[in-house]
N, C-alpha and C positions, 0 to 999 in steps of 0.2 A: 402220216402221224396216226396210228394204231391209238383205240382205248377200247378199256373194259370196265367193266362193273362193279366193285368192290360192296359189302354189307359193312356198317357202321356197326358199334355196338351198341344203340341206341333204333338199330335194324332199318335205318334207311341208308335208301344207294344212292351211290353217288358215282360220278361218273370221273375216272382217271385218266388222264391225257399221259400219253407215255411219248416224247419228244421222240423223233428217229436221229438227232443228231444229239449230240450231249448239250445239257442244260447249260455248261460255260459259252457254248456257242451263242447263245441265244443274246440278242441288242437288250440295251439296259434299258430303252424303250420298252421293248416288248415285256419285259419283266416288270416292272412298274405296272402297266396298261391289267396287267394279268391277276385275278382277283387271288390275295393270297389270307390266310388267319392273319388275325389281328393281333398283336403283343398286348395287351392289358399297359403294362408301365407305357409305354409308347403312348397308346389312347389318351390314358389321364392327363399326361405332361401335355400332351396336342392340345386337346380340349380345353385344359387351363390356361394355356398361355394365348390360346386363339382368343379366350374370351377374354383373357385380360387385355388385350391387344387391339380386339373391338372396343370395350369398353374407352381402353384410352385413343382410339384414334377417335370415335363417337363424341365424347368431350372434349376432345381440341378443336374441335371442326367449331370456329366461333361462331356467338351465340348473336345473328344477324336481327334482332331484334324488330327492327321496322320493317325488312322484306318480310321475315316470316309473318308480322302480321297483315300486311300487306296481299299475302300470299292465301292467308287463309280466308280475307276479306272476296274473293275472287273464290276461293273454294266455295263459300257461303253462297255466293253470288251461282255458280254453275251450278250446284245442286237447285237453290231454287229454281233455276231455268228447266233442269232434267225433272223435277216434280218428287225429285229424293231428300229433302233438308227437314228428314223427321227427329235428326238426333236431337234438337233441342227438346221436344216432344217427349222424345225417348228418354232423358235425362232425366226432366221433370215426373215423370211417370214413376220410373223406378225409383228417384230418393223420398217417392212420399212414403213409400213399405220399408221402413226402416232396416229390420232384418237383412230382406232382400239385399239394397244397396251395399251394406256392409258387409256381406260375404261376397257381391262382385267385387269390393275394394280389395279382399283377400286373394281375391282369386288372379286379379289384374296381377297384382307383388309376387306369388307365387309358383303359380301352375306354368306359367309363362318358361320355369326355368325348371319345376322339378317332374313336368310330365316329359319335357325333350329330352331330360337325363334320363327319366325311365326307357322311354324308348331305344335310345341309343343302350344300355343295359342289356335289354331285351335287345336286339340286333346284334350284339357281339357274343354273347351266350346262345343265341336260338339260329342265327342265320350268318356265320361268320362268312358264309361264301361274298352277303350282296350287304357287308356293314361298309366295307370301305366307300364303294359306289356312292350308301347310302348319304353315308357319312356328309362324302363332298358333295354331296345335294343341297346341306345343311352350311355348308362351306360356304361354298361357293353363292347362297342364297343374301346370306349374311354380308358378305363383303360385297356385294353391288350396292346392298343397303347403303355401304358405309356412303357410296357415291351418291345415292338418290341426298342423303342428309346434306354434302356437303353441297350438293347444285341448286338446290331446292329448300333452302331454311322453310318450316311452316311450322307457325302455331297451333296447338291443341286448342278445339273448342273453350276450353275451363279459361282460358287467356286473351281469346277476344277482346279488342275493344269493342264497348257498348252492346256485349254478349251478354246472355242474360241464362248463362249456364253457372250449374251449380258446380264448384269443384269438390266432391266427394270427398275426397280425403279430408280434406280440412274441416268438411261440417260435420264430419262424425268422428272424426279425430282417429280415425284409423291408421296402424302403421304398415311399414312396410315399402312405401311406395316412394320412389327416389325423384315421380313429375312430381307433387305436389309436396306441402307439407316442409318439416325439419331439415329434410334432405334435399330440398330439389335444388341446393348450391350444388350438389354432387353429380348431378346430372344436366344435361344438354334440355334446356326445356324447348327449344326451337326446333328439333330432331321427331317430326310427327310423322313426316311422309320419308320411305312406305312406314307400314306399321310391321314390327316383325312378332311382335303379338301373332297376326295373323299369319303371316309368313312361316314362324316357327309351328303353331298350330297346324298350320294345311299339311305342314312336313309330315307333324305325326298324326294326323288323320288319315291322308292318303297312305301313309306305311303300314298303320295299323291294319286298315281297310284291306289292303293288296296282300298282306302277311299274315295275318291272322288268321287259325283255324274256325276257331269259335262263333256262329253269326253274332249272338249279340254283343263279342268285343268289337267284333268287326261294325258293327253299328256304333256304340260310342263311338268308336275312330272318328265316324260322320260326325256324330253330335259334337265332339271338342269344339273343331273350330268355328262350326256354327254358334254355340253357346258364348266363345270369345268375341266372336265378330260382335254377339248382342254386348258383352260385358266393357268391349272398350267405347264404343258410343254410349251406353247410359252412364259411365264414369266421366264422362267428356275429355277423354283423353286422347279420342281422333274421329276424324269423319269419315265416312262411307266411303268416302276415295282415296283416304291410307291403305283404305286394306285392300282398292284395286294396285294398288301402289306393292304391297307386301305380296302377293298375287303372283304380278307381272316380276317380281325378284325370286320369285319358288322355279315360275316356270325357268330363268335362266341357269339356277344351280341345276335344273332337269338335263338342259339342253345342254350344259357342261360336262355332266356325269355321262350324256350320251353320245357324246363326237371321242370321250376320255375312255371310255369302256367298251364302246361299240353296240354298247346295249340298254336299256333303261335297267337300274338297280334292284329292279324286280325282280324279271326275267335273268336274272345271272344263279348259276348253280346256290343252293341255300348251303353247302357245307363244300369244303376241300380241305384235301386233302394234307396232311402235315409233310413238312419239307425232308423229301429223302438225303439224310446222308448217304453221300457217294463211298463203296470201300475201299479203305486207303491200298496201293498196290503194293505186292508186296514186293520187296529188293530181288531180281534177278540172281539167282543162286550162281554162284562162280563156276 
């Protein structure tokens, strides 16, 4: 298999794989596995219906009410043993800054969905080679979530019994947020561990970190998910071992995207090439 060099018009190289047997030959494996541009309409409909698809499988997963608290009585209980059970501390701390608390309540309902869509944005426009990879990083992170929920009901700190956490949402009447509040009929409140708050976050810290030119973007990337990990404990929306929890679900969509591509999502070409039409033959002249 011969390759050369081609100049982008945007003046980076990329490197062309020229098959020595024709492309039909090639297993419908191998073509899959092979990082190709992304269709735009494809993406959105993906993306829409993944998440509608999480969401509703997330809410079916019933709402085990005495294990999960049960569950988190025993989280309460390990942390104090590990000498980590500062988020009640932490809660207290931050809703006495009024300000403060109320923009992590914004930030928990938000950023959580419109920095992952910026980055995937930015990944099909800037590095079409390593979006797909990337993509099913994000994939694949998400749907083990769905099983951490359904084996493991756990309550959010705000739901303790005999917990002496404040639930944000509700003391400052903030919207947006589907644990607490108007809406929390609409969602799974027993669905804490992992956390994909942190899960989605580390996605796009470590993408940004690995892809970005810029140092100081490439720094925010760090700071995201550290900022989240602080904003879902002072919300009391999970403890210090959801997010080992949303963690341990990043590293598996990693380990997926890399037995799937042969490579980490990084490390795959940042641009490829667009698909050669083959020219039609012409009719054999009589």
């Amino acid at each position: 298999m011969g390759d050369s060099t081609v100049t982008t018009v945007e003046g980076r190289e990329e490197a062309v794989l020229h098959p020595v047997s024709d492309d039909s030959g090639r297993s419908l494996l191998r073509r899959l596995r092979t990082p190709r541009r992304p269709r735009l309409w494809f993406e959105i409909l993906l993306i829409a219906v993944s998440y509608w698809t999480y969401s509703l499988i997330r809410n079916a997963v019933p709402e085990q009410k005495a294990e999960a608290l049960r569950n988190a009585d025993w989280i309460w209980r390990v942390e104090h043993d590990l000498g980590i059970a500062v988020e009640e501390s932490v809660n207290h701390a931050v809703n006495s800054v009024t300000w403060l608390i109320v923009g992590m309540n914004y930030y928990y309902a938000t950023l959580h969905f419109v920095v992952t869509l910026g980055v995937l944005v930015w990944l099909f426009r800037y590095h079409p080679g390593r979006y797909a990879a990337t993509r099913t990083v994000l994939f694949a992170t998400t749907a083990v979530a769905l099983v951490g929920y359904y084996l493991y009901p756990l309550a959010p700190p705000r739901l303790m019994n005999g917990g002496d956490f404040v639930d944000t949402v509700v003391v400052h009447q903030t919207w947006g947020s589907m644990a607490s509040g108007d809406l929390k009929s609409m969602s799974n409140q027993y669905a804490a561990m992992p956390s994909m708050h942190i899960g989605w976050s580390l996605w796009c810290g470590l993408t940004i970190f690995a892809l970005a030119s810029v140092p100081w973007v490439r720094v925010l990337g760090l700071l995201y998910p550290a900022a989240t990990l602080v904003v879902i404990v002072a919300t009391a929306n999970h403890f210090w071992l959801d997010a080992v929890g949303g963690m341990l679900c990043l590293a598996f969509g990693f380990t997926v995207a890399r037995l799937w591509y042969g490579a980490l999502p990084y490390r795959l070409p940042q641009l490829v090439p667009a698909p050669v039409k083959q020219p039609r033959r012409q009719p054999a002249s009589p």
